[in-house]
Structures are given as C-alpha cells and as structure tokens.
PLY file of the C-alpha trace (Angstrom):
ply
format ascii 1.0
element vertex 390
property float x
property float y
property float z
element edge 389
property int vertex1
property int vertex2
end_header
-29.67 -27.33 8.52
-25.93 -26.62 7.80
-24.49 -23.91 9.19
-20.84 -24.00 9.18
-19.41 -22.35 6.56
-21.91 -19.66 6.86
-20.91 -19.46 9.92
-17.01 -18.79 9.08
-18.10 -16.36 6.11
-20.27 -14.36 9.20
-16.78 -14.52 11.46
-14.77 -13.52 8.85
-16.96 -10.52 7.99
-16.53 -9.25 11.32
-13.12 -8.70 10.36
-14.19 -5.93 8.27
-13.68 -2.77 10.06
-16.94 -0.34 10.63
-16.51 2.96 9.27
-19.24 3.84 11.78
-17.91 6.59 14.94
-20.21 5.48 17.39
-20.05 1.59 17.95
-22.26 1.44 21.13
-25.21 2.56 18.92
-24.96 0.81 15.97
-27.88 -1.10 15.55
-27.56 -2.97 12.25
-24.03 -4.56 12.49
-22.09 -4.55 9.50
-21.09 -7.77 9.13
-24.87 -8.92 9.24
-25.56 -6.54 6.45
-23.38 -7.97 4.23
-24.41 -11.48 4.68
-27.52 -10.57 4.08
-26.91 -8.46 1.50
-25.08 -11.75 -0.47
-28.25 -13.53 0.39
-30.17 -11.18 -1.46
-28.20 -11.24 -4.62
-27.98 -15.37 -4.52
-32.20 -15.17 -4.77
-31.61 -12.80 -7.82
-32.75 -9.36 -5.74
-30.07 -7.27 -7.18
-30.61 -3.75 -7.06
-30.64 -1.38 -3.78
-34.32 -1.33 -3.66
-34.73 -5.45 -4.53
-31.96 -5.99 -1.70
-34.36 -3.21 0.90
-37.63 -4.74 0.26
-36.00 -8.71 0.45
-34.69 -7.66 3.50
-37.66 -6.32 5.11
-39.05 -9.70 4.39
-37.01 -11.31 5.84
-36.97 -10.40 9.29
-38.15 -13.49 10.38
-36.36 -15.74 8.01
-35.24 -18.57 10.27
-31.84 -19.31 8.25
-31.01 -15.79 9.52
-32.09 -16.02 12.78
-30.37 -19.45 13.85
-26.87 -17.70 12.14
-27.21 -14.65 14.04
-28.81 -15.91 16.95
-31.71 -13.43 17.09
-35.51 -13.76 17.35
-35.60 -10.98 14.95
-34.14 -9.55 12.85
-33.36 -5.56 12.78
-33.74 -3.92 9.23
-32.17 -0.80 8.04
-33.87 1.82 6.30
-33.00 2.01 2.11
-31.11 5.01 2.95
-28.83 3.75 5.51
-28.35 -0.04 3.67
-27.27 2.04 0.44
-25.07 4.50 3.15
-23.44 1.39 4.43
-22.91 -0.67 1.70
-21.05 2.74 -0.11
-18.66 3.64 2.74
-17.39 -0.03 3.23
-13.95 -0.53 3.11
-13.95 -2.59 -0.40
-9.80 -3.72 0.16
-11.18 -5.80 3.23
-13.80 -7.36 1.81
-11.90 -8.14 -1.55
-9.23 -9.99 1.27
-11.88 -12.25 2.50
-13.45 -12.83 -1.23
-9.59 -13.92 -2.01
-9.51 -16.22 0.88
-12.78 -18.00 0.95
-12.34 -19.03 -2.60
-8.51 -20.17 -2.96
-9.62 -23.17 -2.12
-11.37 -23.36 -5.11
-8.87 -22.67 -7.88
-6.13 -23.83 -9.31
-4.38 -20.99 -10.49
-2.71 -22.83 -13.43
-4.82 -20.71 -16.49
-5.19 -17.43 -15.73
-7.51 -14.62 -17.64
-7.16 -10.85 -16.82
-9.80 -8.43 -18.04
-10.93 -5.17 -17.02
-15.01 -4.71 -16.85
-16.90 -1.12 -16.84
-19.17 -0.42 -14.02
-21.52 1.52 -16.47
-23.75 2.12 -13.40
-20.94 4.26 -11.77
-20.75 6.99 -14.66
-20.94 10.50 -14.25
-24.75 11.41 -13.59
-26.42 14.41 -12.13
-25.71 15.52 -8.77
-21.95 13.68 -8.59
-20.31 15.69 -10.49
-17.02 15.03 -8.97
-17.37 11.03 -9.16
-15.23 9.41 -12.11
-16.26 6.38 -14.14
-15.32 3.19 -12.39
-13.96 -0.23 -13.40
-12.75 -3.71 -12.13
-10.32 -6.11 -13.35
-11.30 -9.54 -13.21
-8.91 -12.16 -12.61
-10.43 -15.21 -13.89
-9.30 -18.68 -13.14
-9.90 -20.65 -16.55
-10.20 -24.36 -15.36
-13.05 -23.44 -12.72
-14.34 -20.46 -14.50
-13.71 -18.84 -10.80
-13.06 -15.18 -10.26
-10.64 -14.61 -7.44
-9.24 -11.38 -7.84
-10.34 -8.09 -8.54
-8.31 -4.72 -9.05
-10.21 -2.03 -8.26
-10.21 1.32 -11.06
-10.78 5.08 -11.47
-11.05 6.31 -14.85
-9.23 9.62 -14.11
-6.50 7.97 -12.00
-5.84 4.49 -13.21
-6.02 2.63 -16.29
-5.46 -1.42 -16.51
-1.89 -1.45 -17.35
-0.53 0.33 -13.72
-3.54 -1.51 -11.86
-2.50 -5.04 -13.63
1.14 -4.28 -12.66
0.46 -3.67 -9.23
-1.56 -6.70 -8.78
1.91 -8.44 -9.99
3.87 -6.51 -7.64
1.32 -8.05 -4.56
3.26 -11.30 -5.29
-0.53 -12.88 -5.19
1.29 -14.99 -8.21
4.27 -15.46 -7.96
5.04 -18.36 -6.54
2.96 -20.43 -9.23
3.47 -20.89 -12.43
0.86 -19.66 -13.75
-0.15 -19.13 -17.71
-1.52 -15.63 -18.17
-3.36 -14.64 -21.06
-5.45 -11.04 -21.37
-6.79 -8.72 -24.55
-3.97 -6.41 -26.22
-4.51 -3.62 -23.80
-2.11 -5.39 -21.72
0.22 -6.28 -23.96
2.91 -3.55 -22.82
6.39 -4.42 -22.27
6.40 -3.43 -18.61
3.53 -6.62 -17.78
5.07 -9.27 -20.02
8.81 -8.98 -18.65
7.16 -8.32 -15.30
5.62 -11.69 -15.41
8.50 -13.29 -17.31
10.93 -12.41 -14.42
8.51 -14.03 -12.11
8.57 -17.47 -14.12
5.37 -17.64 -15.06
4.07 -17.43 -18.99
2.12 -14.96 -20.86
0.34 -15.30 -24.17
-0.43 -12.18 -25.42
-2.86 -10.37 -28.66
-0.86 -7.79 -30.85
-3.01 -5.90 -32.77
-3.34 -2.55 -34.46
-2.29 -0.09 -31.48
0.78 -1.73 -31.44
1.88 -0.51 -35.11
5.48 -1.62 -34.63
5.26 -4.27 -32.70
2.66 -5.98 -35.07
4.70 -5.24 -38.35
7.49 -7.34 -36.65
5.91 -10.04 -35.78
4.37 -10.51 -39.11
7.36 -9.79 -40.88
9.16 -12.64 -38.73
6.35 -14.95 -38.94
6.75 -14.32 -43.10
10.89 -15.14 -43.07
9.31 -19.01 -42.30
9.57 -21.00 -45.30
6.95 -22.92 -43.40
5.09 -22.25 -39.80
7.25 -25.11 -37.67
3.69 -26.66 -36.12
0.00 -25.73 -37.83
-3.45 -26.94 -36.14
-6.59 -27.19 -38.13
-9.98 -27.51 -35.51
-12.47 -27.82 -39.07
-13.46 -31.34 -37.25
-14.31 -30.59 -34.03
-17.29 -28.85 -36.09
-17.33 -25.65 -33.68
-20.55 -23.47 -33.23
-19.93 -19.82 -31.88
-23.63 -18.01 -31.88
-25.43 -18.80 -35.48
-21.90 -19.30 -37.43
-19.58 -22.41 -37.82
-16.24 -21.65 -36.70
-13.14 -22.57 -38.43
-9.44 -21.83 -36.77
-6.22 -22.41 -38.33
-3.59 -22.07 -36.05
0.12 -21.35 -37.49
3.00 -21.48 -34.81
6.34 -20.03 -35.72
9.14 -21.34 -33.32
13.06 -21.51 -33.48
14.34 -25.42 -32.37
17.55 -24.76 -32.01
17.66 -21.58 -29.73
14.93 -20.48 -27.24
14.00 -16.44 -28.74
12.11 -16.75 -31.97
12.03 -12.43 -31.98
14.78 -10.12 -30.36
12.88 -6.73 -29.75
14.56 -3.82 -27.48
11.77 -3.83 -24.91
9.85 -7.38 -25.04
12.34 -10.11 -23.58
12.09 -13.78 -24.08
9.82 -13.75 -27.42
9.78 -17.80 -28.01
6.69 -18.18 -30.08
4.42 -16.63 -32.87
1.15 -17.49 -32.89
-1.72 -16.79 -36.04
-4.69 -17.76 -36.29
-7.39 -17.65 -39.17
-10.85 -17.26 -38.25
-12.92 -18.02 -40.72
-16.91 -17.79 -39.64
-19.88 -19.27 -42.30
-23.12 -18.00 -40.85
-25.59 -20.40 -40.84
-28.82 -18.03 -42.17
-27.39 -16.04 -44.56
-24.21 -18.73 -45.67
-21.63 -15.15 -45.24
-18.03 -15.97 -44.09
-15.96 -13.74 -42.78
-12.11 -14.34 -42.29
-10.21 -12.59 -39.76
-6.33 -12.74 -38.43
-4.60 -12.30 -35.24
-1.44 -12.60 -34.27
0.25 -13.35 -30.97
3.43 -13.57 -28.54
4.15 -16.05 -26.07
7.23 -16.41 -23.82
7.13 -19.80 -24.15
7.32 -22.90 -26.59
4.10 -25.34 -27.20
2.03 -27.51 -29.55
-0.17 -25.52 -32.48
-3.22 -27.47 -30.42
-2.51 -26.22 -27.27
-1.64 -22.68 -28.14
-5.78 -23.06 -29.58
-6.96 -24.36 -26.72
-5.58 -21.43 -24.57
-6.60 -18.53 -26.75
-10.01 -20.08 -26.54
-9.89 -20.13 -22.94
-9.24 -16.83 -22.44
-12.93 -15.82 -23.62
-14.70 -17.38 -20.57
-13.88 -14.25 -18.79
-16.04 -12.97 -21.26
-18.89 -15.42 -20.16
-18.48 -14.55 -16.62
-18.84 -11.12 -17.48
-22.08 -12.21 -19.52
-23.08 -13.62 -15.96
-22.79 -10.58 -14.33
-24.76 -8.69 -16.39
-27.43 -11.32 -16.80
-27.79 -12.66 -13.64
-26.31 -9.84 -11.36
-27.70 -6.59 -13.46
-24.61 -5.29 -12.92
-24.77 -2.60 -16.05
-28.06 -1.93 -14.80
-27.18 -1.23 -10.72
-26.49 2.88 -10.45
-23.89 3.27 -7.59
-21.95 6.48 -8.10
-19.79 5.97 -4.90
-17.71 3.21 -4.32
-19.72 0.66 -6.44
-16.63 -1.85 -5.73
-18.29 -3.44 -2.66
-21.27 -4.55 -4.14
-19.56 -5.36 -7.25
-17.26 -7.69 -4.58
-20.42 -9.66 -3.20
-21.73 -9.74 -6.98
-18.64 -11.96 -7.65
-19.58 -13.86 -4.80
-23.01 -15.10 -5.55
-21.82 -16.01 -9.24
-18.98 -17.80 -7.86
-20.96 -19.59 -5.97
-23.45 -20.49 -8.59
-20.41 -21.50 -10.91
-19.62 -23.52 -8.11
-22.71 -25.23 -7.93
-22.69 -25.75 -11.85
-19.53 -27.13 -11.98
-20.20 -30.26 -9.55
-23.92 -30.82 -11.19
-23.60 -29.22 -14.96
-24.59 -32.98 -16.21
-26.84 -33.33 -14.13
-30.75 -32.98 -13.52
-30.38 -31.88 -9.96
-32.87 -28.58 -9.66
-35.63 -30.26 -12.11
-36.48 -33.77 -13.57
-36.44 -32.20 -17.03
-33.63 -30.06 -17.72
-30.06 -29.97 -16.68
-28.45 -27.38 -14.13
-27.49 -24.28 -15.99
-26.67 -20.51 -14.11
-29.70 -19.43 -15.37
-31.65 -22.56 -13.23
-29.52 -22.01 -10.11
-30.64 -18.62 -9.48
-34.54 -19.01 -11.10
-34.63 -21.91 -8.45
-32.77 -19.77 -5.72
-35.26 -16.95 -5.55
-37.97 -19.28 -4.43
-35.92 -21.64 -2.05
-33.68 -20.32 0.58
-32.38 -24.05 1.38
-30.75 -24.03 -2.07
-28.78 -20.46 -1.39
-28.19 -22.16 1.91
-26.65 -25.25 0.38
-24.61 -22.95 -2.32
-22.90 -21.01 1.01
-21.95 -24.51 2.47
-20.44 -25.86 -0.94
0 1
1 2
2 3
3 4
4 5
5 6
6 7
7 8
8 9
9 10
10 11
11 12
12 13
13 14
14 15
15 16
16 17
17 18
18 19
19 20
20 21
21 22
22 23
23 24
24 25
25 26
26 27
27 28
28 29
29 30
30 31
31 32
32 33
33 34
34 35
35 36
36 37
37 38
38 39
39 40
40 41
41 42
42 43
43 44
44 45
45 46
46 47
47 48
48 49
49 50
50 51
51 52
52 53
53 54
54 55
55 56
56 57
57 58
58 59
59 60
60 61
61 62
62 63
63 64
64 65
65 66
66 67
67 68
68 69
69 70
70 71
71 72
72 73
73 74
74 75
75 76
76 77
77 78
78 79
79 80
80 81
81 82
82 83
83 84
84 85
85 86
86 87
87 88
88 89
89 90
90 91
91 92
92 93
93 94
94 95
95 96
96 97
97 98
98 99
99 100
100 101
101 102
102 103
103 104
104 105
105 106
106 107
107 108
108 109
109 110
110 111
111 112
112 113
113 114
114 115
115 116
116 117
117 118
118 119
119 120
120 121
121 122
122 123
123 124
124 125
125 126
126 127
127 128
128 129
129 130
130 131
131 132
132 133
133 134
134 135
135 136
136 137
137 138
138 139
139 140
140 141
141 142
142 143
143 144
144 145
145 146
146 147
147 148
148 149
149 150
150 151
151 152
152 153
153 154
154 155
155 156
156 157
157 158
158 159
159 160
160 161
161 162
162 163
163 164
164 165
165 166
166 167
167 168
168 169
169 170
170 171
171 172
172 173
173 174
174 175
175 176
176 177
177 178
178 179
179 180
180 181
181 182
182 183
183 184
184 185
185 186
186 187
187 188
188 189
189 190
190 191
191 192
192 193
193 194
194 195
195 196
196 197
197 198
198 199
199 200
200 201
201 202
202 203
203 204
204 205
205 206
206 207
207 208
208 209
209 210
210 211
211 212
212 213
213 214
214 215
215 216
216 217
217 218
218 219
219 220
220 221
221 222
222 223
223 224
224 225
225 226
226 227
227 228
228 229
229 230
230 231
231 232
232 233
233 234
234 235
235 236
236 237
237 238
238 239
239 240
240 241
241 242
242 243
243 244
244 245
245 246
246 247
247 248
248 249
249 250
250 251
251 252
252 253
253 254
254 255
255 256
256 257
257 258
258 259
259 260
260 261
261 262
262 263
263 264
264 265
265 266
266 267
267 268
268 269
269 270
270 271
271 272
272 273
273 274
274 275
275 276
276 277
277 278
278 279
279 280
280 281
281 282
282 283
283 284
284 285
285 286
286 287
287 288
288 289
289 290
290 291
291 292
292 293
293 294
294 295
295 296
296 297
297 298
298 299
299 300
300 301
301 302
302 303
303 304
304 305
305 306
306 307
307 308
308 309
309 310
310 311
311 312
312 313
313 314
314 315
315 316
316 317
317 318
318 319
319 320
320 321
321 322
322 323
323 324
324 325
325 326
326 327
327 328
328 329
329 330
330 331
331 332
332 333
333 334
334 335
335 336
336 337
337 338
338 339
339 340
340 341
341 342
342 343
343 344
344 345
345 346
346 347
347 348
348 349
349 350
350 351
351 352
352 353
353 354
354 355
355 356
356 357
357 358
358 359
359 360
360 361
361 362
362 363
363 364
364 365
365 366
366 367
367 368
368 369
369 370
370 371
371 372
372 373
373 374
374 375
375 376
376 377
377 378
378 379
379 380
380 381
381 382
382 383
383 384
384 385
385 386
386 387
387 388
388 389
C-alpha cells in the first residue's frame, strides 16, 4: 500500500496551527481530523453527520492506522468534529490546497467565478452570521480549482475580493488568459490585470449601460467584422438544443486599440456572438447576443473556443453540488474550511478522470465518469487511497 503522498498531505497539515489553548490535552489532533475528514468526503459522506458516523467506523480502518501509526483510532464526538472543523484557520489550509495542486495546472486559461454557500445563510439562532461565498479560480485546461477567495456578503463583494487576489501576485508572473462573467468586468480588474501582462476577455452586458452602447456602436462603424467564425459543423449539443455560434471579431490592423474609453485601457478587440439554440422536442429557437472586450488581438475561432471554456467553472460548480452537496451542507460559521477540503476531493476525482476519462478502468462496461469515481469510492477505500497518491 502507498503511502507517500498521504503521508506529505498528513505533514503538511500539521502546519496548520490549532486554535485549541490547551495542547497537552488535545486528544483528537487536528491535522488527523482533517485527513480524515477529506477521506470522508472522497467516499461521498458529505454532511457533518455522514462525516461523524464514517468516522466512527472507521476506527479500525487499517489505511488510517498504518498513516498515523496507531492501533486505534480516537473519534471525536459530532459536537466537537463540527467545533473543530468551524474554528479552523481556513487561510492555512487554502495555502496547502494551493501548494499540493500547482503541480497540477498550468495556469495558461484561467476562469474566475464567485459560488454561494447557500448552506451558510442567515437561519435561526445566528442571527449575526452573514451569507457567505467563494470565488473559484478555475484552471481551464485541467478543469482544476486552485484558488479560492474567501467572501462575506455584508463586507465583500467579488470585485474588491478578485482585486486582492491580483494584488497577492499569485499571477503575475504568468501570462495568463483570464476570462470571468460581467460582474467583473470593472475597470479597476481589467487594467489591473493589463498592467500585469496578462489578458482578459471580458462579458459586457446590460449593467454596464454605457459601456455596452459603445461597444456596439463601434462594432456597427465596421463596414465588415475583420474575422467571423461559424461552429454550425461541429454540430454542437448543449442539454436537448443544437447550438449554433456565430462569432464576429472587430479589430483595427493597423494600430493596437480598437476602442479608446476614459477608464478601460488597451481595448484591442470586439467580440459578438449569436447564439442561436433549436430545441430538439419542441423545434423552438431562440437567438441571443453578447458582446465582449479583450485586451488583446486573436482569430474569430479562438476567441470561441475561450468563451466556451470559461463555462467549465460552471461544471465544477455542478460537481460540487452533485457530488459534494455543497448547497445542501448547513454551516453557519466559517463554512470556508469544509468548502476547502470539498475542492479537494473533486480535484482529486478530476484528477483521476482526466488520466482515465477514455477509459474502462472502474468497470468492464462503462467508462470513468465523476459520477463512477465517487459511486466506486464509497465502497473501496484502496481507490480513495490511490486518488491521494495520484
């Protein structure tokens, strides 16, 4: 049995400092708690309870016991896992979640999105608790997560968090291409990220009145868009409707700034694109048109190919809800720990999936999927052992 990296993840947990006064009577030690507490989640137990009752179960699991080098294995009550999982310091965990999985990215295409906790609203008792959300920071090419930026709804919104996860300088010595939903399409991000030398495409849309009217009113002085890109042949399929794009790409070729605008530097391209949907029960199409900036200059193709990307931050929200519960787990305070280690285990699924997604490696009938990796996890602790030594 492999032990390795599990056994750097348990060092580097120690790390983590124990909010707990009293060290010489700590009987449950925090970095074991953790561990185990990813465990749980990688075999699908996801809520406090599911986590309690695995864990009770498994005082005499032997991967355990060989990594902590125990007989057996001390259990906390429900109370005290949910007391310590709530007061651990979430900035020191996120550290070692940014470490372990650098090694995994490329951090070439990058999606930022912000996700409700919708387990962490106001309710009862905690009166004084705010709704709470993360920002994701997805990378594209390995459908990785591997940063979060953690929110209060009464004290920060994604447009200061976003800008201090630029001013961390996590980025900036890549060049990376960022692309994110028109919430963050405020002038303070995009020349932020321009001064840095990465690139940005970026939705315009409604709340930015101004903004919007001049793009499209610069985007209509073309006699012609410079570069168009029609995807009718690839014959995409989005839910039950065939998916048409038409992408239009506006573009000076003599001079760099396609749109001078007092507050957004370096505008180099306009981007539209025509949705047009034909749903395959009742034959209804709808047509829809966005329109977006970019800071700098590309093919109508590739411009698609980017805005497409951007959605599978979407899917690995999708993941978290479906595989991890997360709408469905109540924490009230400090949900971002166990939102942290709920990153984890779908990391390390996506992992997984993205060595063996053509392959029939769990079952001699279907092909891996996420959905397989954890079905098959809950009954096999050698598989959640083999995702931890990926």
């Amino acid at each position: 049995m492999k032990l390795k990296k599990k056994k750097l993840l348990l060092q580097q947990l120690k790390t983590v400092k124990d909010f707990r006064v009293d060290k010489h009577k700590i009987l449950y030690p925090l970095h074991e708690i953790l561990f185990m507490t990813l465990f749980a989640l990688l075999k699908g137990n996801t809520t406090f309870k599911e986590i309690h009752i695995w864990m009770e179960c498994s005082a005499n699991n032997n991967i355990l016991k060989k990594l902590f080098i125990k007989k057996c294995i001390p259990i906390p009550s429900k109370s005290t896992l949910h007391r310590i999982l709530m007061n651990v310091d979430n900035e020191e965990i996120e550290q070692i979640f940014r470490a372990y999985f650098s090694k995994h990215i490329k951090k070439k295409n990058v999606a930022i999105d912000g996700k409700w906790l919708n387990g962490s609203d106001i309710n009862g008792q905690y009166t004084q608790q705010s709704h709470k959300a993360i920002l994701n920071v997805l990378d594209k090419d390995t459908q990785i997560v591997f940063a979060h930026k953690f929110l209060d709804h009464t004290k920060k919104s994604e447009i200061p968090a976003f800008t201090e996860l630029l001013k961390e300088n996590y980025f900036s010595k890549y060049k990376q291409v960022f692309s994110f939903d028109a919430l963050l399409t405020q002038h303070e991000i995009l020349n932020s990220i321009d001064t840095q030398g990465s690139k940005y495409i970026a939705k315009v849309k409604g709340n930015q009145k101004l903004l919007k009217e001049k793009v499209i009113l610069t985007a209509s002085n073309f006699v012609n868009p410079s570069e168009k890109y029609d995807d009718s042949k690839l014959n995409v399929v989005e839910r039950d409707s065939r998916v048409i794009r038409v992408v239009e790409l506006f573009e000076h070729r003599d001079c760099d700034i396609v749109m001078h605008h007092s507050l957004f530097k370096n505008i180099q391209s306009i981007i539209k694109v025509t949705k047009r949907s034909t749903s395959f029960k009742t034959g209804e199409i709808k047509t829809t048109t966005e329109y977006l900036i970019a800071n700098y200059k590309s093919t109508a193709k590739e411009f698609r190919d980017t805005i497409l990307q951007h959605w599978k931050v979407e899917t690995y929200h999708y993941h978290l809800d479906n595989l991890m519960n997360e709408d469905d787990h109540i924490a009230y305070i400090n949900p971002f720990s166990i939102s942290i280690l709920r990153s984890f285990a779908v990391n390390l699924y996506q992992i997984f999936f993205n060595k063996y997604k053509d392959e029939k490696i769990l079952s001699k009938s279907a092909k891996t999927t996420m959905a397989n990796i954890k079905n098959y996890s809950r009954y096999n602790d050698e598989l959640v052992s083999e995702l931890l030594e990926q």
